[in-house]
C-alpha positions in Angstrom: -48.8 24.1 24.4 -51.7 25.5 26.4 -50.1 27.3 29.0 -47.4 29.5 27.3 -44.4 29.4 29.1 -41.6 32.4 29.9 -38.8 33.3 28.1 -35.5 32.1 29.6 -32.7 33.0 27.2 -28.9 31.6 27.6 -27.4 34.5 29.2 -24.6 36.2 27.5 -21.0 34.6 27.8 -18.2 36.6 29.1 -16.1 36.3 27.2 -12.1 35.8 28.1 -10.2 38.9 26.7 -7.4 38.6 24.5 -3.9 40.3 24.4 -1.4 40.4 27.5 0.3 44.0 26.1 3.4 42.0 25.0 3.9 42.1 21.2 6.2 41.1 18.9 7.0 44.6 17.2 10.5 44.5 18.7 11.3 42.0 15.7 10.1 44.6 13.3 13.6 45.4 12.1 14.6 41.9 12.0 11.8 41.1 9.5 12.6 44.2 7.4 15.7 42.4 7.2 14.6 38.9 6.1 12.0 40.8 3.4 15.2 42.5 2.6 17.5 39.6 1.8 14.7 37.4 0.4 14.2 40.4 -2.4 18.1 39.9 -2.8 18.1 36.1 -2.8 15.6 36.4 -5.5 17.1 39.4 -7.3 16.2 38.0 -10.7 12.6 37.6 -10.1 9.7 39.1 -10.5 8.5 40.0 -7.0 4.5 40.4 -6.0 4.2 41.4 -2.3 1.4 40.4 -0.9 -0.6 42.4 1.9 -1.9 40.6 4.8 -4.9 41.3 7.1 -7.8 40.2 9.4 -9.4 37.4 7.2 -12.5 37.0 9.8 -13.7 38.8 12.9 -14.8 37.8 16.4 -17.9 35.9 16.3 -20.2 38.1 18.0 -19.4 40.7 15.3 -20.1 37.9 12.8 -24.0 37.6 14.8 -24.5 41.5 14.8 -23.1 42.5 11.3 -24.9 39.2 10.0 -21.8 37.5 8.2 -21.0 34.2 7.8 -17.4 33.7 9.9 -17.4 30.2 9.2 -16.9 28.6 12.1 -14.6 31.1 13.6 -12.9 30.7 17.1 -11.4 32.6 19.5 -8.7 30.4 19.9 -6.8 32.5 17.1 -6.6 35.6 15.4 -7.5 34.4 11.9 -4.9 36.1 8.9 -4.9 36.3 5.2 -3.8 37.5 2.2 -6.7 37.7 0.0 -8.4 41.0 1.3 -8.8 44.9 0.3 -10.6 45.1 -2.4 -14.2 44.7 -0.8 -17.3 46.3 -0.9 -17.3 46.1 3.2 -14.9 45.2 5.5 -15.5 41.8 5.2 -17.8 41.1 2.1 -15.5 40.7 -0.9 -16.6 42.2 -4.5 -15.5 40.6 -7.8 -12.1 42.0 -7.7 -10.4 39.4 -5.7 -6.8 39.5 -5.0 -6.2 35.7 -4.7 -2.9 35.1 -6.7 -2.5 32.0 -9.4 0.7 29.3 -9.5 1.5 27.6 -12.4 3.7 24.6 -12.8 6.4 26.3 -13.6 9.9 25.5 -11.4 10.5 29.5 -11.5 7.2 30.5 -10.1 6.7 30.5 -6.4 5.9 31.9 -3.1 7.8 32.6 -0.1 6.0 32.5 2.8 7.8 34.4 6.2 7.4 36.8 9.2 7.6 35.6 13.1 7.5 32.5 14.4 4.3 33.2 17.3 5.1 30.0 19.1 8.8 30.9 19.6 7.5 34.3 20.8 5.7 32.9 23.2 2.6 34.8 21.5 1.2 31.4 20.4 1.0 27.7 21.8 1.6 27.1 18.0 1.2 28.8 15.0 0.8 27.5 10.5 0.4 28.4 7.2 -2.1 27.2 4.6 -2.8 27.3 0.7 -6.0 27.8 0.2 -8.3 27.7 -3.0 -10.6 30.8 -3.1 -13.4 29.5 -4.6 -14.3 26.5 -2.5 -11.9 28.1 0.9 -10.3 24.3 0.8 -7.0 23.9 2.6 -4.7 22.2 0.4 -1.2 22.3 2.1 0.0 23.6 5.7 3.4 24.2 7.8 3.1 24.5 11.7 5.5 26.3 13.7 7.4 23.0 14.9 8.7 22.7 11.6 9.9 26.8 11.4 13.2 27.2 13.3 16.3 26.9 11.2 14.4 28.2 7.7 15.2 31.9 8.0 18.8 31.3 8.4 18.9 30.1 4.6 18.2 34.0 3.9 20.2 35.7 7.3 22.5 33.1 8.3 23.9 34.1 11.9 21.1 36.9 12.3 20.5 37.4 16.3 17.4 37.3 15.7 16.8 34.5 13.3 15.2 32.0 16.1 12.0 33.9 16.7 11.3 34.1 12.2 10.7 31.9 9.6 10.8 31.2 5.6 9.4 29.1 3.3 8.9 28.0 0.1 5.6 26.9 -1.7 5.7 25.6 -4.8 3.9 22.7 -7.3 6.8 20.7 -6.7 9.6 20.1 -4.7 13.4 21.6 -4.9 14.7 19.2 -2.2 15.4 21.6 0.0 14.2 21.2 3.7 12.0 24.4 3.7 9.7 23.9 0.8 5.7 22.5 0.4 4.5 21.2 -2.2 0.7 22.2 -3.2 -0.6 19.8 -4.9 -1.8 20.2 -8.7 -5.7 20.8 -9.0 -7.3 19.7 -12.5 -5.6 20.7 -15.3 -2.4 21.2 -13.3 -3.3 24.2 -12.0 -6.3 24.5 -9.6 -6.4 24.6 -6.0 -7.7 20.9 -5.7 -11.2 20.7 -6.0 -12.4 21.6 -9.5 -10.7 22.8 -12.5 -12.3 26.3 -12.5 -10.6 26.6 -9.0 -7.2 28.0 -10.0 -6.8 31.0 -8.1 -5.6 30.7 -3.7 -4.5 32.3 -1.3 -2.8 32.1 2.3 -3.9 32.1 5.6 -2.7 32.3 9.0 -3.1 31.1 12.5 -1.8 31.6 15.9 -2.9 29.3 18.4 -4.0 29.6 22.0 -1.5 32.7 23.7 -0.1 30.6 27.0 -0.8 33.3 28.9 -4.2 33.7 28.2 -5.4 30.6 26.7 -7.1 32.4 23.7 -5.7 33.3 20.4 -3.7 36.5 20.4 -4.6 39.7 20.3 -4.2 41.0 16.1 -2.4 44.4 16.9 0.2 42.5 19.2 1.4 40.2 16.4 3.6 41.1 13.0 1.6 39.7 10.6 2.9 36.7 8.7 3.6 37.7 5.2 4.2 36.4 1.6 6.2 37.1 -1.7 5.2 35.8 -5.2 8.1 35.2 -7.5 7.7 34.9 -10.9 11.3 34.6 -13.4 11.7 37.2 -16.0 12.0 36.0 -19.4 13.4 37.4 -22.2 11.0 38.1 -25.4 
């Protein structure tokens, strides 16, 4: 143009603040005892607990910081299992801690913790199985489906309404509380290529009623997750 014009930027959002000081840590006992009683369920397993943390931060950290949140927004904290061992807090190195499943009927996850939406801390709330490489979604439960699954592990807890368990697995046991990933190439990968064989699980809590924003991360329990794996004699 000839005539340069001024600069008129979008102004800053504000930006709606999460967290209403309510959390969910008065179910901290109650999930010690459904960890507690799935480790007993599952005695004769191998057991692999895995740790769960933020998987990606607000976006505005993602503009300053310059990482890729992929498409994150505020409408829930975003959880995962598949962290620690990074070179930054959110840049992963080559030592991932994704987790494999085979095929086989006595290697599994289960998947547990709070159920947001019955704590009021979520509109609702899922699960996913994810492939690493390629971050594909291959399999979800949404807290609709939750109430009635921890009582298999703490039947007549008090508090067994506000938690949740499930299985995951590459194929069914007919029970009412187990997904099914499906089988990747080679009957082992996450869906989308055969070199794709390692996943992971992450977490969402939807849209705090009170708020209409996700949840504030240090006012939930963190959803969490068990890998079983049968011993076999040699």
């Amino acid at each position: 143009p000839k005539v340069s014009g001024a600069l008129d930027p979008y102004p800053t959002p504000a930006l709606k603040p999460r967290g209403t000081g309510i959390t969910e840590h008065r179910l901290s006992g109650a999930v010690e005892d459904l960890r507690q009683a799935i480790l007993n369920y599952y005695s004769d397993y191998e057991a692999t607990e895995l740790k769960t943390e933020i998987w990606l931060p607000e976006t505005f950290v993602g503009i300053e910081d310059r990482i890729d949140v992929v498409g994150e927004s505020r409408d829930t904290p975003y959880l995962w299992t598949n962290g620690e061992i990074r070179d930054t807090p959110y840049h992963k190195t080559n030592h991932s801690l994704a987790f494999t499943l085979s095929d086989d009927p006595d290697e599994f996850l289960i998947v547990y913790g709070v159920n947001h939406q019955a704590t009021g801390k979520a509109t609702y709330s899922n699960f996913a199985v994810y492939g690493e490489k390629y971050i594909n979604g291959v399999a979800s439960v949404a807290s609709p489906s939750f109430p009635g699954s921890a009582e298999v592990y703490i039947p007549g807890h008090p508090e067994a309404g506000f938690l949740y368990a499930w299985k995951v697995a590459r194929s069914s046991d007919d029970s009412d509380y187990c997904l099914t990933v499906p089988y990747g190439p080679l009957r082992y990968g996450f869906g989308v290529d055969a070199d794709d064989q390692c996943g992971y699980v992450g977490f969402r809590a939807y849209l705090e009623p009170e708020t209409t924003v996700g949840a504030k991360w240090d006012e939930l329990i963190y959803d969490r997750v068990i890998k079983f794996k049968k011993h076999y004699k040699s």
